[in-house]
C-alpha positions in Angstrom: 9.9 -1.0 -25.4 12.4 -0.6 -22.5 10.9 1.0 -19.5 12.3 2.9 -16.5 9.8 3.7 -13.8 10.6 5.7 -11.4 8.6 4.5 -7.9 7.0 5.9 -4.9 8.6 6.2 -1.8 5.7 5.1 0.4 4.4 1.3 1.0 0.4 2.0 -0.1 1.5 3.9 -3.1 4.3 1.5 -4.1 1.5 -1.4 -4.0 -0.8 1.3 -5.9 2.0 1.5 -8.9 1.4 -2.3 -10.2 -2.0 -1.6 -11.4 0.3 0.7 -13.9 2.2 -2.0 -14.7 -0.4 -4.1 -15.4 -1.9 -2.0 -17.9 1.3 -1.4 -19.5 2.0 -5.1 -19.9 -1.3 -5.3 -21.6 -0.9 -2.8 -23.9 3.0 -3.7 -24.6 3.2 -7.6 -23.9 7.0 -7.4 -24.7 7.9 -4.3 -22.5 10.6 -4.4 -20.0 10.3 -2.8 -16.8 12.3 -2.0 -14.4 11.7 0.2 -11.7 14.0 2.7 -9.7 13.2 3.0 -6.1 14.3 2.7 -2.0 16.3 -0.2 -0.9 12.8 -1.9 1.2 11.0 -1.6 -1.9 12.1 -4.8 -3.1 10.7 -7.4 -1.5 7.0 -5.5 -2.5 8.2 -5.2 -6.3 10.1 -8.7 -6.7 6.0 -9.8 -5.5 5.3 -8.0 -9.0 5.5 -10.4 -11.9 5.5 -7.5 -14.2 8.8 -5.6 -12.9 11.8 -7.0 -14.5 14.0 -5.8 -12.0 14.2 -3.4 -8.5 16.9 -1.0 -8.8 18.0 0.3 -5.6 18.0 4.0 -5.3 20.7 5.0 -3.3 20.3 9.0 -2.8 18.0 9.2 0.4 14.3 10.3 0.2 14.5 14.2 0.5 18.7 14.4 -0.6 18.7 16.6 -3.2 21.9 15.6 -4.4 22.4 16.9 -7.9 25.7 15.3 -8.6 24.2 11.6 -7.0 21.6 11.8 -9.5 23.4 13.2 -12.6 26.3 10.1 -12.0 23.2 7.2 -11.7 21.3 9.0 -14.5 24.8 8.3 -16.5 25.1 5.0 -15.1 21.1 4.0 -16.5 22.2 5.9 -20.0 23.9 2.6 -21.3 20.3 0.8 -20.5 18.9 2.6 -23.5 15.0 2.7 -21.8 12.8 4.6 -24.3 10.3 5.3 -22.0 10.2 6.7 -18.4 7.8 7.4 -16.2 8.2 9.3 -13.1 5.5 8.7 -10.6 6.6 10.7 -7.7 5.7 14.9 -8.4 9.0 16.1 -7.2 11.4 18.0 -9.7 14.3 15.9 -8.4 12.9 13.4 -9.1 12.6 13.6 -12.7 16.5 14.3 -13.3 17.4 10.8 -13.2 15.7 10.3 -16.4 16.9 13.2 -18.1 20.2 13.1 -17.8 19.9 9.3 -18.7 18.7 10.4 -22.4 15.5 8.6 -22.4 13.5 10.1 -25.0 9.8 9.7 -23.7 9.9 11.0 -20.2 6.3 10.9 -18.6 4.2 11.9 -15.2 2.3 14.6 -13.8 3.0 18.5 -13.9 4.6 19.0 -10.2 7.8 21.0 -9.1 8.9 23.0 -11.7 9.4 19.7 -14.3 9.1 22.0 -17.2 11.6 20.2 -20.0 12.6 17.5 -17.8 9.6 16.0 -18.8 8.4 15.8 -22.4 4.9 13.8 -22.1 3.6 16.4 -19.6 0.2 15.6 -18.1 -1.3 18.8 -16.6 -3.5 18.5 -13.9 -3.9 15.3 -11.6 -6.9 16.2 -10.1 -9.0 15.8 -13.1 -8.6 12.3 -11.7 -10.0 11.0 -8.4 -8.1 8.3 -6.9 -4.4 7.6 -7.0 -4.5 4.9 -9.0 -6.4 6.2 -11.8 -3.5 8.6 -11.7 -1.1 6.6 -12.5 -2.7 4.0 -14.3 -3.2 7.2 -16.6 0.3 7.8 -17.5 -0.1 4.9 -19.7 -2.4 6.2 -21.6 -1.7 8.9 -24.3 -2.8 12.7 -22.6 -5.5 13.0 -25.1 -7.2 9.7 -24.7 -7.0 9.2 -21.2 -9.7 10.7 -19.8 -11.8 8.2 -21.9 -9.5 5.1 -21.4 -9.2 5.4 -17.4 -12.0 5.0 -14.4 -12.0 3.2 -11.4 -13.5 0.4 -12.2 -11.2 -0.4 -15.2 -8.0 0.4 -13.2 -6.2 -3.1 -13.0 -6.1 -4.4 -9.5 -2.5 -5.0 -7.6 -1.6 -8.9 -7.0 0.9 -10.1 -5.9 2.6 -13.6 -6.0 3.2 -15.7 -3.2 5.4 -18.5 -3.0 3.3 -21.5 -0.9 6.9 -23.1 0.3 8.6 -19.3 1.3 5.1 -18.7 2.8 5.7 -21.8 4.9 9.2 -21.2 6.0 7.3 -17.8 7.5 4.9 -19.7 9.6 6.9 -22.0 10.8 9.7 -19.5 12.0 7.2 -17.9 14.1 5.6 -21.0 15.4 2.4 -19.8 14.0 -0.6 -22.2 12.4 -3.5 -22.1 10.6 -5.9 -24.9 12.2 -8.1 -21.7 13.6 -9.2 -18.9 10.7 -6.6 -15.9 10.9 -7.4 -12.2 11.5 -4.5 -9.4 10.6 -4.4 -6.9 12.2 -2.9 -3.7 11.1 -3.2 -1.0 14.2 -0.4 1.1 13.2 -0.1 4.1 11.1 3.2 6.0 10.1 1.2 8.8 8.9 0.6 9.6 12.5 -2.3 9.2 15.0 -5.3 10.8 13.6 -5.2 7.5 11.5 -4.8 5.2 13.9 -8.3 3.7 15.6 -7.8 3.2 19.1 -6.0 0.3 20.7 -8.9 -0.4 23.8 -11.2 -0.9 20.0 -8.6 -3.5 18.6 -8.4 -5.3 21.3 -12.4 -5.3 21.9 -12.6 -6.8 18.5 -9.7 -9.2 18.6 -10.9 -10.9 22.0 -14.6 -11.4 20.3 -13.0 -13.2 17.4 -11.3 -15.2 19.7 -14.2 -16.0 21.9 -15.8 -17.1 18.1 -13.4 -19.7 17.8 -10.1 -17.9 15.6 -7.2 -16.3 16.1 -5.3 -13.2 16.0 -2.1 -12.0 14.2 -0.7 -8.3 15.1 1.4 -7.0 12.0 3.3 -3.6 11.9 6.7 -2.0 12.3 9.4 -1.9 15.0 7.7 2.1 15.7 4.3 -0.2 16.1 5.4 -2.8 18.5 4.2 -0.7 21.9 0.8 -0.3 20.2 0.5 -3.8 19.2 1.6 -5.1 22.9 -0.9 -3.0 24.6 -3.7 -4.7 22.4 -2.7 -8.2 23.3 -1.6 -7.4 27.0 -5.6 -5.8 27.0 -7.0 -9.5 26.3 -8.3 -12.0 29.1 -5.2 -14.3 29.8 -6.8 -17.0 28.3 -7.4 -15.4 25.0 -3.9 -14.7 24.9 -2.3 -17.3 23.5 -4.7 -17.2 20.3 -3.2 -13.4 20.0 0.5 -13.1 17.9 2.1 -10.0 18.2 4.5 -10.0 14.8 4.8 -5.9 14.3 8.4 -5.8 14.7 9.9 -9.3 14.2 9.1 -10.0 10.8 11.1 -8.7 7.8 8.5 -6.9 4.9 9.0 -10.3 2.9 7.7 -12.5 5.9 4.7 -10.0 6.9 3.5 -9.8 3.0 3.5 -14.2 3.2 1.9 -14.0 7.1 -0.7 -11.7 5.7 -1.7 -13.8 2.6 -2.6 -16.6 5.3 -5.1 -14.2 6.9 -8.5 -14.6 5.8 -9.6 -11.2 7.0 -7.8 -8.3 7.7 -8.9 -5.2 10.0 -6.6 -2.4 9.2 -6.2 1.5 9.7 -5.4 3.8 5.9 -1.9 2.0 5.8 0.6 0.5 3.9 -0.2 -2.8 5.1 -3.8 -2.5 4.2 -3.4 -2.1 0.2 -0.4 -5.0 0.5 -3.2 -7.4 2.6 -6.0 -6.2 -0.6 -2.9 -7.2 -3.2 -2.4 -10.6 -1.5 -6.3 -11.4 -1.5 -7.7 -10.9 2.0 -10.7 -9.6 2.6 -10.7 -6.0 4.1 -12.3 -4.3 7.0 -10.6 -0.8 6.4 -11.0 2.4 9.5 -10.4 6.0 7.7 -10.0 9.0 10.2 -8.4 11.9 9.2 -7.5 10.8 5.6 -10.8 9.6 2.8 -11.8 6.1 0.9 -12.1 8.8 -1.9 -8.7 8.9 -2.7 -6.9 5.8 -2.1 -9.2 2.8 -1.0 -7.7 -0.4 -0.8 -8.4 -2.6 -4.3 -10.0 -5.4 -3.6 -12.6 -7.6 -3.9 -14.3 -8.3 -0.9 -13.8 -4.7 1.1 -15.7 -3.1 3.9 -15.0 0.4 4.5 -15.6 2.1 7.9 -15.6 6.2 8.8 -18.1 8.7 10.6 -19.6 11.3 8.5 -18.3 13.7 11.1 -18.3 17.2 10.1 -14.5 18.0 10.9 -13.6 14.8 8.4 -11.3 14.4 6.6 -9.0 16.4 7.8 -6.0 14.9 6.3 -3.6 16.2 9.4 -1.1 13.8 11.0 -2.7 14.9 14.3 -6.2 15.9 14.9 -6.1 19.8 14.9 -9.2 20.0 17.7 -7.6 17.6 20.0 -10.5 14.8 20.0 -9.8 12.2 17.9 -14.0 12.0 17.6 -13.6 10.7 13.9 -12.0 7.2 14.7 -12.8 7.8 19.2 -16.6 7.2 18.2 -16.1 4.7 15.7 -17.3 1.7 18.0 -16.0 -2.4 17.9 -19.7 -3.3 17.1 -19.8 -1.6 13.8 -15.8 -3.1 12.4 -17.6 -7.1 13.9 -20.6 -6.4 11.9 -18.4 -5.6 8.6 -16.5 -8.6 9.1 -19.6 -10.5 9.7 -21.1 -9.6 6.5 -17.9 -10.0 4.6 -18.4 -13.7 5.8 -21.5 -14.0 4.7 -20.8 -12.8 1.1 -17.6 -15.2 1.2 -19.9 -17.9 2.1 -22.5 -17.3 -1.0 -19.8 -16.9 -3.7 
């Protein structure tokens, strides 16, 4: 069984699609997989000892490109994969597969992907979370509403490499003597998922005062947000506050986070990659719902108001208010890491 997958083009749903692999490594020990996706993918599926091989897609996300994708679905032809599964519910994006002849062509019914698919699975909302989705597909269409829940979807992990880990900290001068807190304040959703800064830096200057330390992860578009929490600290508290969002590569930042104990985190993509390296996981939900893509770990606190106006799911709030992550006070985010403790400390 030779396996093409075609992958997500955002981080959380990219960690998301290893609990697919998983379950088809159980069911096919001997499959190959290799999976078709964006150029930063990589260092997130190389993390995947299921994936074979990351094969860099090179027509944007959004190009159309009809002739790019008929010349690389020639290109895969001589690969002879007998199985595809298209995870994405564009209609471009299952043309890769069929003009690269693979016979069993799976995924969801989405843009018009009559024929280009020939395992069509009807209706994605008969499941609720994304990963039962596409944990799904590796199930036949008639058995899997028996064969998938939740709680038997396979949880992402990912590897980490103690030495390459090492070579991370030491670049950024950073150590472990004091227990580490991520932090992941960003959100490139947009702001109605983003908790406040004035909140972050509340809880990041009481860890401090407890005796730890802080590490600020995000992107370069994160770097203002993740200064203004650290510049908001006592100057003393300072220097146990590391602001990383912008200097580290996605490689270095999945290794930083796998040296954080805890991690506090807004519905990102950094959130279900700090669940897939083993933190525990204080996770804030605004505008977007824990009943659709939680992170998947083991130790996991999740936080929201019962607000009447959430979720939303906007990029922006649509009243102008924020009140769903505004009223969501430090106190509540210390207590959940508080208790995570506690539970850590039983086990």
């Amino acid at each position: 069984m030779k396996i093409l997958v075609i992958g997500p083009s955002w981080v959380g749903d990219m960690v998301m699609s290893q609990s697919l692999y998983i379950r088809l490594k159980e069911l096919y020990p001997n499959a190959r997989i290799d999976v078709l996706a964006p150029a930063w993918c990589k260092p997130i599926l190389e993390r995947m000892p299921q994936v074979n091989q990351a094969i860099e897609m090179p027509i944007g996300h959004g190009s159309f490109d009809l002739k790019g994708r008929w010349k690389l679905g020639r290109k895969l032809k001589g690969e002879r994969y007998t199985h595809a599964f298209v995870l994405p519910n564009s209609a471009k994006s299952a043309l890769i597969p069929a003009f690269a002849g693979i016979p069993k062509r799976i995924g969801w019914k989405g843009e018009m992907r009559y024929g280009l698919l020939n395992d069509l699975r009807p209706d994605k909302r008969v499941f609720q979370y994304y990963v039962e989705r596409f944990v799904a597909l590796a199930s036949t269409k008639e058995a899997m509403l028996q064969e998938v829940k939740l709680s038997s979807c396979p949880r992402p992990a990912f590897t980490i490499d103690a030495s390459i880990q090492q070579q991370a900290l030491d670049k950024f001068s950073l150590s472990t003597s004091r227990k580490v807190y991520g932090m992941c304040p960003g959100a490139e959703f947009g702001p109605a998922k983003r908790w406040p800064d004035a909140h972050y830096a509340e809880v990041a200057q009481s860890l401090i005062e407890e005796g730890h330390q802080v590490w600020l992860f995000g992107s370069q578009k994160d770097k203002q947000v993740t200064e203004s929490i650290r510049k908001a600290l006592p100057p003393e508290a300072m220097q146990y506050c590391h602001n990383l969002a912008g200097s580290t590569s996605l490689t270095e930042a999945v290794d930083l986070l796998a040296a954080c104990d805890t991690v506090i985190s807004n519905d990102s993509g950094l959130m279900h990659v700090s669940a897939a390296v083993g933190c525990n996981i204080v996770a804030i939900y605004g505008s977007s719902s824990p009943d659709y893509t939680p992170p998947l770990g083991d130790n996991v606190k999740i936080i929201h108001t019962d607000i009447e106006c959430r979720p939303c799911f906007k990029r922006e709030c649509p009243l102008g208010h924020l009140k769903c992550l505004v009223d969501l006070p430090p106190k509540l985010i210390l207590d959940a890491i508080h208790q995570l403790n506690s539970k850590e400390n039983l086990q």
